[in-house]
TORMIVEX-714887 format. One record per residue (C-alpha): y, z, x; residue in one letter; chain. Coordinates in Angstrom, 1 decimal, always signed. Example, Ala and Ser with C-alpha at 12.3 -4.5 7.8 and 13.67 -1.06 7.14 Angstrom:
# residues 2
+--------+--------+--------+-----+-------+
:      v :      w :      u : res : chain :
+--------+--------+--------+-----+-------+
:   -4.5 :   +7.8 :  +12.3 :   A :     A :
:   -1.1 :   +7.1 :  +13.7 :   S :     A :
+--------+--------+--------+-----+-------+
END
This chain:
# residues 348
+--------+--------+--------+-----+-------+
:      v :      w :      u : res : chain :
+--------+--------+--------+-----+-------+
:   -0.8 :   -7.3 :   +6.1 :   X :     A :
:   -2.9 :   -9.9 :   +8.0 :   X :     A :
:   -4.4 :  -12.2 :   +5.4 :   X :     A :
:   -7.9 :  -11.3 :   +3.4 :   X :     A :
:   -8.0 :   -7.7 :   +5.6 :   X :     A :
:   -9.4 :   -5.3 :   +4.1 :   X :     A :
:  -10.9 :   -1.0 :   +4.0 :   X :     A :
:  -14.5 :   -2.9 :   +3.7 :   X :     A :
:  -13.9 :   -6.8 :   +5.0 :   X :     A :
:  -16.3 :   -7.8 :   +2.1 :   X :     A :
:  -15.1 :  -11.8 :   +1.0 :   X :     A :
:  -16.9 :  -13.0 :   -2.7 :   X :     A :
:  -19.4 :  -15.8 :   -2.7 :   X :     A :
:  -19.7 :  -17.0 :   -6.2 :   X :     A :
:  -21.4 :  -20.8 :   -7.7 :   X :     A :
:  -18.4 :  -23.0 :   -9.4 :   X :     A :
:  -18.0 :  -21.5 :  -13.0 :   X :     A :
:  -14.3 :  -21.8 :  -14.6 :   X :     A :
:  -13.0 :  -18.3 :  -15.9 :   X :     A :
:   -9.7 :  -18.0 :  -18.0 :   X :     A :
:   -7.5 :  -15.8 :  -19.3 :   X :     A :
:   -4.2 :  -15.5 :  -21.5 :   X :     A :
:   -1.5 :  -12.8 :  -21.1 :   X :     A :
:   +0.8 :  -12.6 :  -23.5 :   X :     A :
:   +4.7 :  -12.8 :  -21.9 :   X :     A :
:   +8.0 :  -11.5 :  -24.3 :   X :     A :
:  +10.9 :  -14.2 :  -23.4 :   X :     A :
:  +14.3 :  -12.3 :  -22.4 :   X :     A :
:  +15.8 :  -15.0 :  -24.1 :   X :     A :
:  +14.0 :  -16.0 :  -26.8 :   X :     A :
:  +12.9 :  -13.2 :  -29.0 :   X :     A :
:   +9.2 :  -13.0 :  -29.9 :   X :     A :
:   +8.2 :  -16.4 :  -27.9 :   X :     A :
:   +5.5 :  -16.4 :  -25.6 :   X :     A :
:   +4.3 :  -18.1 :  -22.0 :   X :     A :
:   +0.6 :  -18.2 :  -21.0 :   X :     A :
:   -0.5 :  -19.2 :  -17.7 :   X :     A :
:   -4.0 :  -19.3 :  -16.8 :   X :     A :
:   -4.9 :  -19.6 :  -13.4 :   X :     A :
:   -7.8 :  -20.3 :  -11.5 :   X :     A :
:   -8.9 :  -19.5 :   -7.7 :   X :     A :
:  -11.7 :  -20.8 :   -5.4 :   X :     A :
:  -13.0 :  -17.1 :   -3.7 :   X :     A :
:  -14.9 :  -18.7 :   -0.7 :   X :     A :
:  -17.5 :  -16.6 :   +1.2 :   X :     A :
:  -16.8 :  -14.7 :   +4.2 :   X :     A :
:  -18.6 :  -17.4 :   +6.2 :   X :     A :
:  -17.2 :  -20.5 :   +4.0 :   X :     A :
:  -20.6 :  -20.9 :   +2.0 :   X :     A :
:  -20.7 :  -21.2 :   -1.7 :   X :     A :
:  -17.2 :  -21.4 :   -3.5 :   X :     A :
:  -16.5 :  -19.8 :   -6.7 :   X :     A :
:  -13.8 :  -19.8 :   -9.2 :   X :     A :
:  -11.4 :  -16.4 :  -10.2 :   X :     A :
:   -9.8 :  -17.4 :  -13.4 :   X :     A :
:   -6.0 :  -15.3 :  -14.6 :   X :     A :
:   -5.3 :  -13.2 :  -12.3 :   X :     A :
:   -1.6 :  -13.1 :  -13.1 :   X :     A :
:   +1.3 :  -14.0 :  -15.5 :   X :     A :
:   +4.4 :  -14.2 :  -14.5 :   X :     A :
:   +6.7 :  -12.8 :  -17.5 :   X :     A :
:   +8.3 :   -9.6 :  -18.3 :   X :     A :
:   +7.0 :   -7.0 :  -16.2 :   X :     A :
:   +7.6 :   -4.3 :  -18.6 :   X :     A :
:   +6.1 :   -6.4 :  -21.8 :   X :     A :
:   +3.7 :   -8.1 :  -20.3 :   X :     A :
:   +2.0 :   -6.4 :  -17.2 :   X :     A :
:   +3.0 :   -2.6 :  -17.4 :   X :     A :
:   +1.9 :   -0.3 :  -19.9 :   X :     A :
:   +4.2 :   +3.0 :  -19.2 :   X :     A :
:   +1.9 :   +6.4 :  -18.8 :   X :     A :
:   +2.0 :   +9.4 :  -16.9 :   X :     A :
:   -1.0 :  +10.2 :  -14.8 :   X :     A :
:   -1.3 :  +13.5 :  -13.9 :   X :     A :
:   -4.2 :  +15.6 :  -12.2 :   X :     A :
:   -4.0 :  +20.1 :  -12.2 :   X :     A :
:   -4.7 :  +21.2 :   -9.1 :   X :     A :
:   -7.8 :  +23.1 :   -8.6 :   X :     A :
:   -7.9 :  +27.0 :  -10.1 :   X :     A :
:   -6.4 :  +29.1 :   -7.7 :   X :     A :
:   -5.4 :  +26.7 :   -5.2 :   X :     A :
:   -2.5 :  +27.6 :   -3.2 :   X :     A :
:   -1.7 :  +24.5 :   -1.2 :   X :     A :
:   -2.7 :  +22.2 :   -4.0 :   X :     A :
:   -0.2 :  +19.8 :   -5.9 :   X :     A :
:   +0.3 :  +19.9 :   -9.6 :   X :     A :
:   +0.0 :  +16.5 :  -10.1 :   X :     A :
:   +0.6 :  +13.0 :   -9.0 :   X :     A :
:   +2.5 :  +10.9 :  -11.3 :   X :     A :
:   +1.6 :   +6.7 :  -12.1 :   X :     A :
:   +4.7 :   +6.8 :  -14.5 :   X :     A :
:   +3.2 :   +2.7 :  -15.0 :   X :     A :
:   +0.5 :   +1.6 :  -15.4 :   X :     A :
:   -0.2 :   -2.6 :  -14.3 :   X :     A :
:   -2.6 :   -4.3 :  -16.7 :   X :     A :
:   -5.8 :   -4.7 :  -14.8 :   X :     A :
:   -7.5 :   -8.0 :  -15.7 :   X :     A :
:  -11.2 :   -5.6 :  -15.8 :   X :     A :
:  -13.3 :   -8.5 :  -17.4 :   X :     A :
:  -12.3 :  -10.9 :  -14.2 :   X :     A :
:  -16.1 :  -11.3 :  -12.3 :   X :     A :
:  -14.7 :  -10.8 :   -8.9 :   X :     A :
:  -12.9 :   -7.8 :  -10.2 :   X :     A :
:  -16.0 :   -6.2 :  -11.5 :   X :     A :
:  -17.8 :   -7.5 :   -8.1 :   X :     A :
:  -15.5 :   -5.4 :   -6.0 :   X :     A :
:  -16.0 :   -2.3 :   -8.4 :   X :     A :
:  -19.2 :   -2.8 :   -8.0 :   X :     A :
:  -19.3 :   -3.3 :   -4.2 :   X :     A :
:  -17.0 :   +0.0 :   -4.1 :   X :     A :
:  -19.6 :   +2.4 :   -6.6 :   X :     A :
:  -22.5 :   +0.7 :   -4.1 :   X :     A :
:  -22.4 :   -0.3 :   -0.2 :   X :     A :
:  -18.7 :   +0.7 :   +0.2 :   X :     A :
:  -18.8 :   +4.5 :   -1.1 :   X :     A :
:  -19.0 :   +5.9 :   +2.0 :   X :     A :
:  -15.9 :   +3.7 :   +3.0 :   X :     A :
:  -13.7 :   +4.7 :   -0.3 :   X :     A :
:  -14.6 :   +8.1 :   -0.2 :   X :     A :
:  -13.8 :   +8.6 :   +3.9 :   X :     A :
:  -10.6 :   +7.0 :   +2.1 :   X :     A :
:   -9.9 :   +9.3 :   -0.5 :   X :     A :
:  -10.5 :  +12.2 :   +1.7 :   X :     A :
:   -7.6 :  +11.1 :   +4.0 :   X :     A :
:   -5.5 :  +10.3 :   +1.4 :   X :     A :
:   -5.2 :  +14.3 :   +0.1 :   X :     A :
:   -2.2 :  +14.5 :   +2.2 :   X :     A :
:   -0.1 :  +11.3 :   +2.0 :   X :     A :
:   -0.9 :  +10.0 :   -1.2 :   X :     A :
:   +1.3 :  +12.3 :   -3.6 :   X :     A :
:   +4.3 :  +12.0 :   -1.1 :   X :     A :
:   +3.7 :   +8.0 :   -0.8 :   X :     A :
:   +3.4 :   +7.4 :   -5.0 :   X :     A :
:   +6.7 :   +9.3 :   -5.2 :   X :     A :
:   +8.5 :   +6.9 :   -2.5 :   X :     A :
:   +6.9 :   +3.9 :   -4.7 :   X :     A :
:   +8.1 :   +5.1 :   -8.2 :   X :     A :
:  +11.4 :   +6.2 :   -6.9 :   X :     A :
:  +12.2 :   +2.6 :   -5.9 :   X :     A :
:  +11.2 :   +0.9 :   -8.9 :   X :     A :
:   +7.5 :   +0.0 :   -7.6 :   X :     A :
:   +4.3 :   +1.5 :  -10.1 :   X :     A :
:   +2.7 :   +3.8 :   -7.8 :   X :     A :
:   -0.9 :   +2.3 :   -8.1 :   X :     A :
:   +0.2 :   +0.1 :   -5.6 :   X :     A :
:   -0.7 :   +2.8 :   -3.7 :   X :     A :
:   -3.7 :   +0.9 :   -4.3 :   X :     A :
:   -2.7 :   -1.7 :   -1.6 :   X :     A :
:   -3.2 :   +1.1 :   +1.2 :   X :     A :
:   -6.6 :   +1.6 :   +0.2 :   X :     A :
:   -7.7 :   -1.9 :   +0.9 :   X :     A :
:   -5.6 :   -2.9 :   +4.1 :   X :     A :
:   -6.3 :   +0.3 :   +5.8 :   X :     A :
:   -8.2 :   +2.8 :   +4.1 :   X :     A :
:   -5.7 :   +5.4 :   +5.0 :   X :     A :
:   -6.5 :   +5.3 :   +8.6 :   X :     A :
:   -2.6 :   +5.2 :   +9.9 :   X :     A :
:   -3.3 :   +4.0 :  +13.2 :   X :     A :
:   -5.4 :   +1.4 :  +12.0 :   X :     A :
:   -4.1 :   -2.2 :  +13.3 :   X :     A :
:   -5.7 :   -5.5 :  +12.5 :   X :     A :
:   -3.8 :   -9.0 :  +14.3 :   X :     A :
:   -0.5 :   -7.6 :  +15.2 :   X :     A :
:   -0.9 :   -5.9 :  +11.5 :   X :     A :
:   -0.7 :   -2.0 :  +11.5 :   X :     A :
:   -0.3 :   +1.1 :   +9.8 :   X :     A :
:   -0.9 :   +2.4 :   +6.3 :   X :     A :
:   +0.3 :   -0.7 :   +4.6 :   X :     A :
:   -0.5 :   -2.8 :   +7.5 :   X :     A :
:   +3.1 :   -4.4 :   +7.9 :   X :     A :
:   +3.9 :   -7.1 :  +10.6 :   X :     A :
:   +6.6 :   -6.5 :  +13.0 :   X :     A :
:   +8.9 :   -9.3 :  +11.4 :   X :     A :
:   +7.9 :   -7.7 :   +8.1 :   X :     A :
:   +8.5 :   -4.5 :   +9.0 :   X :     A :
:  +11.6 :   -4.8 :  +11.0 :   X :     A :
:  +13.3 :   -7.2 :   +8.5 :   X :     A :
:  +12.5 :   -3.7 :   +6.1 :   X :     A :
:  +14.4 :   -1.3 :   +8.0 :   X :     A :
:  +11.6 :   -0.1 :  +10.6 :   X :     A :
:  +11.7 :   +0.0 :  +14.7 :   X :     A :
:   +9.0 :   -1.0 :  +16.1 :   X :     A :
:   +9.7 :   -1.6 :  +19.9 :   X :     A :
:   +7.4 :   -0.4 :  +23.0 :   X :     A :
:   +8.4 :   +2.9 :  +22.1 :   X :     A :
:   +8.7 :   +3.5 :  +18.7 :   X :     A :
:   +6.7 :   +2.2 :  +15.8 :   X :     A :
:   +7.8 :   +3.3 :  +12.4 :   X :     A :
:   +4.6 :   +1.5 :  +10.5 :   X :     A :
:   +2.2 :   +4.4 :  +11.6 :   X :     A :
:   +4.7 :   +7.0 :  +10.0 :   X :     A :
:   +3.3 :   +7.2 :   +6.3 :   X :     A :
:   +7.3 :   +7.8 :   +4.6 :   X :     A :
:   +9.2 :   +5.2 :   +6.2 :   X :     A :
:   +6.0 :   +2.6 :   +6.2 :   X :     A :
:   +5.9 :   +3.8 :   +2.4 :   X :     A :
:   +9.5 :   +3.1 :   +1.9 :   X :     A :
:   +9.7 :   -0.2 :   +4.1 :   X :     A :
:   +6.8 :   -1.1 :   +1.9 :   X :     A :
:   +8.0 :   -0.1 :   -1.6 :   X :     A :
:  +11.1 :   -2.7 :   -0.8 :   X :     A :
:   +9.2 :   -5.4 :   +0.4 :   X :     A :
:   +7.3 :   -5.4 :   -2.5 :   X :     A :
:  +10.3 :   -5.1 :   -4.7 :   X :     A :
:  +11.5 :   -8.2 :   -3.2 :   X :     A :
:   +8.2 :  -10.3 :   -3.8 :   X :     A :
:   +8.3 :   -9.0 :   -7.5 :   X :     A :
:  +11.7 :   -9.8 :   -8.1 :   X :     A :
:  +11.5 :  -13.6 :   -6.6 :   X :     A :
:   +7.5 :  -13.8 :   -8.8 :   X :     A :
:   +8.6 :  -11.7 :  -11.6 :   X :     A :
:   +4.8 :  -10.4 :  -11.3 :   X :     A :
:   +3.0 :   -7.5 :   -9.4 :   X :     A :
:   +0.0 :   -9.7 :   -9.3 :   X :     A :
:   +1.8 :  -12.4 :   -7.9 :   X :     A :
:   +3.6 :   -9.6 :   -5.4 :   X :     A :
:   +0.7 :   -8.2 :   -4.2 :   X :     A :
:   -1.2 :  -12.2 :   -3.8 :   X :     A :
:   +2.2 :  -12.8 :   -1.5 :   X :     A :
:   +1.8 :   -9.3 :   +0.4 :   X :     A :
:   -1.6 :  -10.5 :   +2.1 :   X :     A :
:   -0.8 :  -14.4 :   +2.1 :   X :     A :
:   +2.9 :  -14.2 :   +2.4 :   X :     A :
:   +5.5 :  -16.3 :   +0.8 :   X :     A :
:   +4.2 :  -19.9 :   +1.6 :   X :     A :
:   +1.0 :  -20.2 :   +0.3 :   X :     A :
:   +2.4 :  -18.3 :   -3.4 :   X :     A :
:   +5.4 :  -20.3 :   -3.4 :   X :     A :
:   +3.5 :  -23.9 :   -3.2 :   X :     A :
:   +0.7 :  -22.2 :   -5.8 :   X :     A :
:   +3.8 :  -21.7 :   -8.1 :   X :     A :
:   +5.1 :  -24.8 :   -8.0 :   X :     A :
:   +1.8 :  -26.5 :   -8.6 :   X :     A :
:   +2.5 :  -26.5 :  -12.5 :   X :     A :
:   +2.9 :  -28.4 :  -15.6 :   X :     A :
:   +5.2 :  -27.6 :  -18.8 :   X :     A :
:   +3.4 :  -28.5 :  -22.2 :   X :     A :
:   +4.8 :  -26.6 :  -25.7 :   X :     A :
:   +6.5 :  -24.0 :  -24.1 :   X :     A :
:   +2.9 :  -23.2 :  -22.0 :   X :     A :
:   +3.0 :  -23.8 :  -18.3 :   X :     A :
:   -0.8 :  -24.7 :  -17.2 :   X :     A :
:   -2.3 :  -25.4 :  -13.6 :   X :     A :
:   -1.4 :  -22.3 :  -11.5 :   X :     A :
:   -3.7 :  -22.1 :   -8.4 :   X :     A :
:   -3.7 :  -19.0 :   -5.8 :   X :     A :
:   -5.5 :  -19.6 :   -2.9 :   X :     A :
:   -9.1 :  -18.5 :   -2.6 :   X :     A :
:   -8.6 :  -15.7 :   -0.1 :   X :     A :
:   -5.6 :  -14.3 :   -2.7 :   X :     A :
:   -7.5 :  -14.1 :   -5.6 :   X :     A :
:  -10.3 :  -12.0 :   -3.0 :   X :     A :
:   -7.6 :  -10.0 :   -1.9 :   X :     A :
:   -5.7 :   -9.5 :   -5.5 :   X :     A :
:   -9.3 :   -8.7 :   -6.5 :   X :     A :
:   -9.7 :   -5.8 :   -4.5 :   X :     A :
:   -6.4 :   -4.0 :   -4.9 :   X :     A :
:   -7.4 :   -4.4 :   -9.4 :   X :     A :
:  -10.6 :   -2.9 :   -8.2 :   X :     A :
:   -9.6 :   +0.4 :   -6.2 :   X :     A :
:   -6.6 :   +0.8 :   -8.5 :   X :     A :
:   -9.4 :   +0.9 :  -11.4 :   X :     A :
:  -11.1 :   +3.3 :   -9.6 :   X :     A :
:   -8.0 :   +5.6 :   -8.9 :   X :     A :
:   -7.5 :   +6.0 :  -12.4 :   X :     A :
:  -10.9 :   +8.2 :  -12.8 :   X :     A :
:  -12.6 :   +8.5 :   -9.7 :   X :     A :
:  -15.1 :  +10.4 :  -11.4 :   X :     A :
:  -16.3 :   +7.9 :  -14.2 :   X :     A :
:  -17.2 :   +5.9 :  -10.9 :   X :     A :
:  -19.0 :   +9.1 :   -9.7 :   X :     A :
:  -16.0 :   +9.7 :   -6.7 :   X :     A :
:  -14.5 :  +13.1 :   -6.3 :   X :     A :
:  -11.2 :  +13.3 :   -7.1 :   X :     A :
:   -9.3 :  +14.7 :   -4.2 :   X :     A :
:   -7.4 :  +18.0 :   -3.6 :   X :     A :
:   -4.7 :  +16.9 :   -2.7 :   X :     A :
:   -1.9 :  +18.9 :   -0.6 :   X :     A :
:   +1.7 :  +19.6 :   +0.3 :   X :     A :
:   +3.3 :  +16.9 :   +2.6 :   X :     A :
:   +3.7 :  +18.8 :   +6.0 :   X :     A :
:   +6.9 :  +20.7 :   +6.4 :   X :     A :
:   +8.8 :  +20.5 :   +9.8 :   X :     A :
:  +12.3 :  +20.8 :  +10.8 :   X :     A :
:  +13.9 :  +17.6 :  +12.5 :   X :     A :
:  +16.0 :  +17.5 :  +15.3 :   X :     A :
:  +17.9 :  +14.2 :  +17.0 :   X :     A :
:  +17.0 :  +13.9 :  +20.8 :   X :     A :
:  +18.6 :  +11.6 :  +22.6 :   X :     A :
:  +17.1 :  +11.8 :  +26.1 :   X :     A :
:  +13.6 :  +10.6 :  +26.8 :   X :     A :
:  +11.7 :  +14.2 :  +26.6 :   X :     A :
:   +8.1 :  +14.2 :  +26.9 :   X :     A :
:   +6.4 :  +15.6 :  +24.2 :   X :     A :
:   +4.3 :  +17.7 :  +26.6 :   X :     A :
:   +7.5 :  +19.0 :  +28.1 :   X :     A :
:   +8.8 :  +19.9 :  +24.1 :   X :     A :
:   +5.3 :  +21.1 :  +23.6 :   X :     A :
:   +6.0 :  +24.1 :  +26.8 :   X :     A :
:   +9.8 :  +25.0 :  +25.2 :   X :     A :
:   +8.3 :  +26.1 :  +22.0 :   X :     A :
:   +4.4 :  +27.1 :  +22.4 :   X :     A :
:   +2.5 :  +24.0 :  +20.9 :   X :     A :
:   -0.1 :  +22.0 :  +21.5 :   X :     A :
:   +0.9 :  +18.6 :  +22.1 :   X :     A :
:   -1.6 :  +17.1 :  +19.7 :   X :     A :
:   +0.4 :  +19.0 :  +17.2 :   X :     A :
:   +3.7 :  +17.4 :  +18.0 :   X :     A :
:   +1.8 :  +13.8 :  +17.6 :   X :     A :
:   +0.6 :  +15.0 :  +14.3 :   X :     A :
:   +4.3 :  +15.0 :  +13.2 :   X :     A :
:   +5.9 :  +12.2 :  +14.8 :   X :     A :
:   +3.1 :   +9.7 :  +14.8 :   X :     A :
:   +5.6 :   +6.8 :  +15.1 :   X :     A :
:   +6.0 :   +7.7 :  +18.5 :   X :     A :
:   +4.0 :   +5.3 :  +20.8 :   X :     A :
:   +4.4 :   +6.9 :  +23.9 :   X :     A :
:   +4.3 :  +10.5 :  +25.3 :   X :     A :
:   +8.0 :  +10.5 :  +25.7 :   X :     A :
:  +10.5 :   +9.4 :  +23.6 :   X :     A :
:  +13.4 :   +6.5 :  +23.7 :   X :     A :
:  +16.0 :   +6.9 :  +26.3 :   X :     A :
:  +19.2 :   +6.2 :  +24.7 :   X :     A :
:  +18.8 :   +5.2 :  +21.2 :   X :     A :
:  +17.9 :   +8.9 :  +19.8 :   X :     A :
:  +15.0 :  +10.0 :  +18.0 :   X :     A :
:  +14.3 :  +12.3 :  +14.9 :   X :     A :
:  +11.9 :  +14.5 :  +16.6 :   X :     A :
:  +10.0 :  +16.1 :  +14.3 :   X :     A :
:   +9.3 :  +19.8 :  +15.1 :   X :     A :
:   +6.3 :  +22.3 :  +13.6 :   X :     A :
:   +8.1 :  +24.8 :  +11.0 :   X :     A :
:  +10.1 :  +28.2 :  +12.6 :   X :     A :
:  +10.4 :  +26.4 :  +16.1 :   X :     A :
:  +14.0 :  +24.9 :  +15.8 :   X :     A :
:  +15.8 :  +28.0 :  +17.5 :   X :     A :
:  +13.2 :  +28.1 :  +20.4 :   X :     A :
:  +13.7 :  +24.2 :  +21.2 :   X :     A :
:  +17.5 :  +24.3 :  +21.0 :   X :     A :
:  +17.5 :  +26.9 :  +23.3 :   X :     A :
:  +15.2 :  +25.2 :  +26.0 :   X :     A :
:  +17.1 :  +22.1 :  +25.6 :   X :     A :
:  +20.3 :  +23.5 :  +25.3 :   X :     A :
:  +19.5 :  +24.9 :  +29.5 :   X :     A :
:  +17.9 :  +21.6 :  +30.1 :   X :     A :
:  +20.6 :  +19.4 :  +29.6 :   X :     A :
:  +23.3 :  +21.8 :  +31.1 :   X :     A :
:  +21.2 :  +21.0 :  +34.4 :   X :     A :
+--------+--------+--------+-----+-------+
END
């Protein structure tokens, strides 16, 4: 979650023009009345040359009136498939500002130079994704904020970028104020469900205090700070509040999550392949809470140890935590040879 990082590390150079845009807002109050707050951005260049100017990129209202359209997304898996997944399900949909010019930039910058990149993404997503959506819809958060994932780490779960890592490249404070361990031997941010679901809350809270996704996913890369002083920087005229300003490198960042979740929606107008996706991994956990090496665990039940970091990627070492227990995740059908091995080993 380290500020303006990104699947491609692309920043927008644009000349000074003024873009704005109105969404509408239903009052909870007030039946029928409206608040419209255009914003404007500078979008600097990666090397601070020419600034440029992102107009109404979010409108802080009613999220279900005025940013969320509710649909079902739903893709068939392929003819004959037997691993495949029926569908993945976007139960809302958040209103993309499309016309924005840095918006359309990144869409562009995804069809062209960064194909390769989004596609390498897609194609490691054919696993995780389904599984990941569900955790975000089941806590209240649309699922194309799945979106989020493809920008900050393309899918790549051991990716790590200034103290930043995982999937949703959470900070430790972040991620431990979530729910997650991350000590020197365990680092729940690589571990795609309980990043997902650390994630899904964190986000929940950002939308809850901005009573915007936009604004949410602006305060995921820049934190609280920097959208909190933006925020306050307003003025009240006829019921309209005017003069909201996200920083330059949030409206960047905003701008590339509206562009990938654009994609998402039908990767093949945009000339992607839609992916096959799969079945989350099955495996049967077991608590262990003596500091086993994996390579040891691999031996009891006839494994390659590769296969046992496959399933527990949260693990940073070889060997797991000495006293505070951990969820071992085993390969399917290996549960009676393990308890059997460890049941002699700890009767030593």
């Amino acid at each position: 979650m380290a500020p303006d990082s990104s699947l491609y590390g692309l920043h927008a150079a644009r000349s000074g023009a003024d873009f704005r845009g109105l969404f509408a807002r239903l009052a909870a109050v007030v039946l029928l009345s409206q608040m419209i707050f255009p914003i404007s951005a500078l979008a600097g260049s990666e090397l601070g040359g020419n600034p440029g100017l992102l107009a109404s990129l979010s409108t802080p209202g009613n999220s279900l009136n005025a940013e969320i359209a509710p649909a079902i997304l739903t893709r068939p898996a392929p003819a004959g498939s037997a691993d495949g997944t029926a569908a993945v399900l976007w139960r809302n949909r958040i209103q993309i500002p499309i016309r924005e010019p840095l918006v359309k930039r990144y869409i562009r910058f995804y069809e062209g130079v960064g194909r390769r990149s989004f596609s390498a993404a897609l194609a490691k997503a054919d696993k995780c994704l389904p599984e990941m959506t569900e955790i975000l819809e089941s806590r209240g958060v649309p699922g194309e904020l799945i979106s989020i994932v493809f920008v900050e780490s393309g899918f790549k779960g051991t990716s790590s970028y200034r103290g930043a890592g995982g999937y949703w490249q959470l900070l430790p404070a972040t991620a431990r104020n979530m729910g997650l361990r991350v000590n020197r031997w365990v680092d729940e941010r690589f571990d795609p469900v309980k990043s997902t679901k650390a994630a899904a809350k964190y986000l929940r809270k950002l939308h809850d205090q901005y009573d915007s996704w936009l604004l949410a996913i602006a305060a995921y890369n820049a934190g609280n700070a920097p959208i909190c002083d933006a925020a306050g920087r307003c003025r009240v005229e006829n019921g309209k509040l005017y003069g909201r300003k996200l920083p330059a490198y949030s409206a960047v960042y905003v701008s590339k999550v509206m562009a990938a979740m654009n994609i998402l929606r039908d990767p093949e107008k945009y000339g992607f392949k839609y992916p096959h996706f799969c079945r989350p991994t099955d495996y049967d956990p077991v608590l262990v809470t003596t500091n086993l090496s994996l390579e040891r665990v691999a031996r009891w039940i006839d494994v390659p140890v590769s296969r046992l970091k496959e399933l527990n990627p949260s693990l940073r070492l070889d060997t797991m935590p000495p006293s505070s227990g951990f969820a071992l995740r085993l390969p399917p059908g290996t549960r009676e040879k393990f308890d059997l091995a460890y049941e002699v080993y700890s009767g030593r």
